[in-house]
FIMI-617179 format. One line per 10 residues: number of its first residue (from 0); their letters; for each residue x, y, z of C-alpha. Coordinates in Angstrom, 1 decimal. Example, Ala and Ser with C-alpha at 12.3 -4.5 7.8 and 13.67 -1.06 7.14 Angstrom:
BEGIN
0 = as = 12.3:-4.5:7.8 | 13.7:-1.1:7.1
# end
This chain:
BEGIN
0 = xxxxxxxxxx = -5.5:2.6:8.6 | -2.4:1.9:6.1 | -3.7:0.9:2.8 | -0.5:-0.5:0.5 | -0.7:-0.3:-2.9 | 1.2:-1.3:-5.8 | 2.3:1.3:-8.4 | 2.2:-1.3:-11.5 | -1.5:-3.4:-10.2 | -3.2:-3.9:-13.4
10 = xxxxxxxxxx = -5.9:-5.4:-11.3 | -6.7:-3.2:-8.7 | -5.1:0.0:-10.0 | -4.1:2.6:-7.4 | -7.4:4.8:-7.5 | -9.6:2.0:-5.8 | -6.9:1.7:-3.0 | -7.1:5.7:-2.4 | -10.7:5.1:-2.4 | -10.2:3.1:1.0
20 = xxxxxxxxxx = -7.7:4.9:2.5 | -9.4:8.1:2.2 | -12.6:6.3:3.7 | -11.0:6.5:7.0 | -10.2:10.1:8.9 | -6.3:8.6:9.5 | -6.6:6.9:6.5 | -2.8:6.3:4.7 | -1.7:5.3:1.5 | 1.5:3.8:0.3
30 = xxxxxxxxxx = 2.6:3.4:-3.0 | 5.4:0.9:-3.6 | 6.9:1.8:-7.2 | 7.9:-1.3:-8.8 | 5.2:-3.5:-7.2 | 2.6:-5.5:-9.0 | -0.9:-6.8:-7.3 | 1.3:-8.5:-4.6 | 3.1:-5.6:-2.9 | 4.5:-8.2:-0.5
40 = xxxxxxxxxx = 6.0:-10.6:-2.7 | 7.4:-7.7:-5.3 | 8.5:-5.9:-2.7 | 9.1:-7.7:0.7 | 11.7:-5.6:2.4 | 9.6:-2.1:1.4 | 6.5:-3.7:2.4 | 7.8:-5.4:5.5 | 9.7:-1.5:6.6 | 5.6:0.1:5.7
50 = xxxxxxx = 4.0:-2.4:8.0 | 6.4:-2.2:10.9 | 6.8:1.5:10.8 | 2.9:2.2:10.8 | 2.6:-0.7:13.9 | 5.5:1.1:15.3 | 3.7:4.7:15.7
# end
């Protein structure tokens, strides 16, 4: 499971997203610096290259 989080969320924070990922045994987090609440309008290109690599493996 990829769980994408961004490093400046002032609503979900990053610790809450960790949470999740480290609920699952293959369990991944991502942190895009720069990125609000809304990694994949912040950060579209990042976001889109996290996605496509993790569908890719």
């Amino acid at each position: 499971m990829l769980v994408v989080a961004g490093a400046e969320d002032g609503v979900a924070g990053v610790d809450k997203p960790r949470h999740v990922a480290s609920c699952y045994p293959a369990g991944r987090l991502e942190v895009l610096a720069g990125s609000g609440h809304w990694p994949w309008v912040d950060e579209p290109t990042a976001f889109r290259d996290l996605v496509t690599g993790f569908l890719a493996d």
